[in-house]
BATORPA-970154 format. One record per residue (C-alpha): x negated, y negated, z; residue in three letters. Coordinates in steps of 0.001 Angstrom, whole numbers, plus 524288, in hexadecimal, padded with zeros to 5 digits. Each point is the difference from the previous one (the first is absolute). Last residue first. Layout:
px py pz rest
X Y Z Ala;
...
***
This chain:
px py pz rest
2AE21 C5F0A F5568 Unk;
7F9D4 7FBF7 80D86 Unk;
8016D 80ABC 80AA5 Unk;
80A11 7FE4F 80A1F Unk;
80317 80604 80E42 Unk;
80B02 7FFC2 80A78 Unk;
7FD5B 80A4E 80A14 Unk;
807A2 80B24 80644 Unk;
7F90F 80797 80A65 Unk;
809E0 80A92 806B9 Unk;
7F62E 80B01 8009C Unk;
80792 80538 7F481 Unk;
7F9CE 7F448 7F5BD Unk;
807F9 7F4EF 7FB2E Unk;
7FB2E 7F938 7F51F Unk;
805E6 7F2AB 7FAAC Unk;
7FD76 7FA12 7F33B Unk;
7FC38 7F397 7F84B Unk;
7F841 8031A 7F358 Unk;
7FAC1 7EF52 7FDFC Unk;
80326 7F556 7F62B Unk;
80C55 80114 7FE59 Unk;
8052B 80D01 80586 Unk;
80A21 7FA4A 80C46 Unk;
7FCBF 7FFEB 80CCD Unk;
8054B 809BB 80A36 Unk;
804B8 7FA6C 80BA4 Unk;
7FE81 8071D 80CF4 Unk;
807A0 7FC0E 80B97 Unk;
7FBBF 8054C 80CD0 Unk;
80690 80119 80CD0 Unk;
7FCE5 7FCB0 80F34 Unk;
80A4B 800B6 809D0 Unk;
8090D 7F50A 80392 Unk;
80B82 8037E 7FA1A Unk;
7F8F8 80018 7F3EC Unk;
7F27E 7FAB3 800EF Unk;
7F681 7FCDA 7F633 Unk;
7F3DA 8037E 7F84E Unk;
7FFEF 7FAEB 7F290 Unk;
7F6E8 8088B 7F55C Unk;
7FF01 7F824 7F207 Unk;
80231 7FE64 7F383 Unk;
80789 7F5C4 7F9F6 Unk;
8073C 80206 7F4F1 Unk;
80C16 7FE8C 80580 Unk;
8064B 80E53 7F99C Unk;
7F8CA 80869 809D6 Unk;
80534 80A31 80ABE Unk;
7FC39 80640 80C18 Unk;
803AB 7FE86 80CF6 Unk;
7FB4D 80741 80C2F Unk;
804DA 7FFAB 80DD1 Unk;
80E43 80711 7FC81 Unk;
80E77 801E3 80651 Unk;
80797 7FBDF 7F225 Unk;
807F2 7F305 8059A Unk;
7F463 7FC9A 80631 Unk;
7F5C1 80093 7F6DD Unk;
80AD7 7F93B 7F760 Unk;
80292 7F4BB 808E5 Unk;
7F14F 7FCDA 8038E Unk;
7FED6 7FED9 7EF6E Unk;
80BEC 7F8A6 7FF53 Unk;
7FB8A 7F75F 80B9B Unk;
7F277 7FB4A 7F8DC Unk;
806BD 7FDD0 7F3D1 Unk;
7F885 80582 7F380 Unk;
7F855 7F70B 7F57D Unk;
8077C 7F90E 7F5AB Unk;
803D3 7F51C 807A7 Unk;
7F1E5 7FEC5 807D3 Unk;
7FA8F 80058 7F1A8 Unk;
807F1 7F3D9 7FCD1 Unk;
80901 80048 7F4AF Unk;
80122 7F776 7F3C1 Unk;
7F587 8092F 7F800 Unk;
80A4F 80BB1 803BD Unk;
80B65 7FA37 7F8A5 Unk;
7F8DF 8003E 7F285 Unk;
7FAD8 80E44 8007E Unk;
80B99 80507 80365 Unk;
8081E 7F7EE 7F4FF Unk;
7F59C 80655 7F7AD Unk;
800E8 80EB3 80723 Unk;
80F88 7FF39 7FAE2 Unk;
7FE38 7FC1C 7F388 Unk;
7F5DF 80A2A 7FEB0 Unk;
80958 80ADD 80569 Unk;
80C31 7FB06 7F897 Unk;
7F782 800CD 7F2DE Unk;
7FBD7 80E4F 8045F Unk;
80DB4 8046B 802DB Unk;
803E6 7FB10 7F402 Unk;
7F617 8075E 7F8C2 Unk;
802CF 80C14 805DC Unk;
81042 7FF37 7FDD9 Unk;
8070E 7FCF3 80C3B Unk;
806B2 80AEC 80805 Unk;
7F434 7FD78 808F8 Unk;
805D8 7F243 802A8 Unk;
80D89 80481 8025E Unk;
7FCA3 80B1C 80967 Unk;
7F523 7F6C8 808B1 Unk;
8093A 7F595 800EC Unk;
80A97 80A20 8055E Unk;
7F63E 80648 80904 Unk;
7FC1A 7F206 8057C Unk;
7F0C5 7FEF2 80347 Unk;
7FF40 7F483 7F7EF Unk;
809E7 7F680 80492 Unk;
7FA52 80322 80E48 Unk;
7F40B 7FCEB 7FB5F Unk;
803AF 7F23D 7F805 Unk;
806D3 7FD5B 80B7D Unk;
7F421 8027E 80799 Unk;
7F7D7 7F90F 7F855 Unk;
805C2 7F3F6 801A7 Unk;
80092 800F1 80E72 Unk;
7F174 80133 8010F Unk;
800C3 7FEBB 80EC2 Unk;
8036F 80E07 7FF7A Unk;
7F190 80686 7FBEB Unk;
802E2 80C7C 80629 Unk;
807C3 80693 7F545 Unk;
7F484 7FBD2 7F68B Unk;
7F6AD 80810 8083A Unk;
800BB 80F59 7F8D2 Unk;
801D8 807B7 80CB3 Unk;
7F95B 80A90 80673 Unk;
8017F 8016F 80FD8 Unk;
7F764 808CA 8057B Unk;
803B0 80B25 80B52 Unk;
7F297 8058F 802BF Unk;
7FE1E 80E19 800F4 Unk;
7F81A 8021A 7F551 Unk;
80585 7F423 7F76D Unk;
80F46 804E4 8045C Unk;
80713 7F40D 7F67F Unk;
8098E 7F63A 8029A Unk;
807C6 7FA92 7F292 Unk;
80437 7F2C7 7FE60 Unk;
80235 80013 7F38C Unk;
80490 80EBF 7FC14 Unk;
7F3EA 80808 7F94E Unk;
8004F 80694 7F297 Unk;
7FAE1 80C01 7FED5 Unk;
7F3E0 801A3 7F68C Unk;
7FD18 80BFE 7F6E8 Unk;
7FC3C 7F766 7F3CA Unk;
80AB4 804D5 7F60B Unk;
80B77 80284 80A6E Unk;
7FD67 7F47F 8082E Unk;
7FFF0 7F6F2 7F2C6 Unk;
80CA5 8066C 7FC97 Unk;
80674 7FEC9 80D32 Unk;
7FDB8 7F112 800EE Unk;
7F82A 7F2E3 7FED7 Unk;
80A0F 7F567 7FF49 Unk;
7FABF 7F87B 80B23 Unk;
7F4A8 7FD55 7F7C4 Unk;
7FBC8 7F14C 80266 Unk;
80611 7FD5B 80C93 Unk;
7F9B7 80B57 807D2 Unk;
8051F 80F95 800AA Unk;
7F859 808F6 805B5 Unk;
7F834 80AD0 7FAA3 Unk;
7FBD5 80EB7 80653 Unk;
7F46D 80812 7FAAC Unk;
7FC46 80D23 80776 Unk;
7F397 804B2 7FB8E Unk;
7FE04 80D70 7FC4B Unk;
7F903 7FE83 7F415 Unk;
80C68 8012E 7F882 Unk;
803DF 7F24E 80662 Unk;
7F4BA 7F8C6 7FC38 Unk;
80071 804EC 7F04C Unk;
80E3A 7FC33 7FEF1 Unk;
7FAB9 7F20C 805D3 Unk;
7F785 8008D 7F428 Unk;
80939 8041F 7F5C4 Unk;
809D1 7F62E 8067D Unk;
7F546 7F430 7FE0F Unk;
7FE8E 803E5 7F2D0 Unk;
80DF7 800A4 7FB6B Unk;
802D4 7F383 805D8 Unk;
7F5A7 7F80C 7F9C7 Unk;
80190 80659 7F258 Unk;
80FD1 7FB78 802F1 Unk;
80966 809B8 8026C Unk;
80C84 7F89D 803D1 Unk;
809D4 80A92 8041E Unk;
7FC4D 7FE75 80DB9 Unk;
804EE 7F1BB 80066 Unk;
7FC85 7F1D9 80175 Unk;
7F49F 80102 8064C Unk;
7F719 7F2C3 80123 Unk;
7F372 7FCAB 8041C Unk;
7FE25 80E4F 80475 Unk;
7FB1C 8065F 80DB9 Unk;
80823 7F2A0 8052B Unk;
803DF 80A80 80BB1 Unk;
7F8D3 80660 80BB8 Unk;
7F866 80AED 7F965 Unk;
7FE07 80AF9 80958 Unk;
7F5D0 80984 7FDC3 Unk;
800BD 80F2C 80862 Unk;
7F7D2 8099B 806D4 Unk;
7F2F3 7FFF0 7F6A5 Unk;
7FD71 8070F 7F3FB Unk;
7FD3E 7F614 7F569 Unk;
804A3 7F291 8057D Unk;
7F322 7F9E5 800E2 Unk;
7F5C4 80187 7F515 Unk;
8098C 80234 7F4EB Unk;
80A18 7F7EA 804BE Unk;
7F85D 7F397 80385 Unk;
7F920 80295 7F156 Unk;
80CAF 7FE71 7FAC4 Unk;
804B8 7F73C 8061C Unk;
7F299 7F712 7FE3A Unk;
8036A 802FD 7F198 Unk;
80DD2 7FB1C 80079 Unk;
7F9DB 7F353 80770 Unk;
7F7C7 7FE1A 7F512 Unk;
8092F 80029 7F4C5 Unk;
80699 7F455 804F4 Unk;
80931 7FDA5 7F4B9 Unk;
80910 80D32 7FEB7 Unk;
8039B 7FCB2 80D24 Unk;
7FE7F 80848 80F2A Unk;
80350 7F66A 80B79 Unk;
7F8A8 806DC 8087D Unk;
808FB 7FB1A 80A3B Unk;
7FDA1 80C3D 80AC3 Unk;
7F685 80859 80573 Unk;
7FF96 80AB1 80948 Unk;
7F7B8 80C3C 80347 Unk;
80282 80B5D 807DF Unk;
7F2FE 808E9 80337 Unk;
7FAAF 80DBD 80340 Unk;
***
């Protein structure tokens, strides 16, 4: 059959027409095939599985809906909804993956990972990541009421927002050795992950052998998503929204 991967959907109340696309993308795609992956930033924001939004009860309805027809749905973690967890598995079906993770994609170790971890000349960011992944953080600020949690979280995206129009693309992109350093570090060819926005398929060597990076772009103006077929073909494609 077929795997398929996408990431940084970015899913909000006020872009109606990416939800749809989703939708669609789910219905026509994901319905009885090997497995979907979705590489982190699936939502805007998550600030806990005991928020139920309209949103967030329809998208787990229709990921519930994947997975009972035989699919196997797995989600990883990015830096807008690392606190995604065992409730939202247990309603939708999915199994949460560990960033980095390496994959067997018929027979082919792959190495998943969200991006932002890569992207180390961006030393702001990751402080702020390393602030954010912390387990004792993480406690405090889901022992929060729901409404504070959602004023943190928008507080939080603004000073985003605001830091990242001061930074150069090549900052915010990945580094060139931290990718070559992971490959290695993890034994793989292939690479797969998206948070950079920018789409693409990189050939390049590791240890002087030749390995591909695929970046998966982000669902803005286009469907971005990768299919990987048993005869070992795995292709980046898009369709416009």
């Amino acid at each position: 059959m077929t795997t398929l991967f996408i990431s940084d959907l970015h899913l909000e109340e006020k872009r109606p027409e990416i939800i749809e696309a989703f939708f669609t993308f789910l219905k026509q795609k994901a319905l009885n095939i090997d497995a979907l992956y979705i590489l982190g930033d699936f939502f805007e924001a998550w600030i806990g599985d005991d928020e139920n939004t309209p949103l967030q009860v329809s998208v787990k309805d229709r990921l519930k809906e994947v997975t009972e027809s035989g699919t196997l749905l797995f989600i990883m973690h990015g830096n807008r909804d690392f606190l995604m967890g065992s409730l939202f598995c247990q309603e939708t079906g999915a199994q949460l993956l560990n960033d980095p993770t390496v994959i067997s994609l018929y027979d082919h170790s792959v190495l998943l990972m969200h991006g932002d971890s890569l992207c180390t000349q961006d030393v702001e960011y990751m402080k702020f990541r390393k602030n954010m992944r912390d387990p004792q953080w993480q406690t405090l600020f889901l022992q929060r009421s729901l409404p504070e949690r959602q004023l943190v979280a928008q507080q939080l995206r603004t000073i985003s927002q605001a830091k990242n129009k001061g930074k150069t693309q090549e900052i915010m992109d990945v580094t060139p050795a931290e990718v070559v350093g992971s490959m290695k570090e993890h034994a793989v060819d292939t690479l797969i992950h998206g948070h950079t926005h920018r789409p693409d398929t990189h050939e390049i060597l590791v240890d002087g052998k030749p390995a591909t990076r695929i970046v998966l772009g982000d669902w803005d103006t286009h469907v971005w998503f990768i299919q990987a077929e048993p005869n070992g073909e795995i292709e980046l494609l898009k369709y416009p929204i």
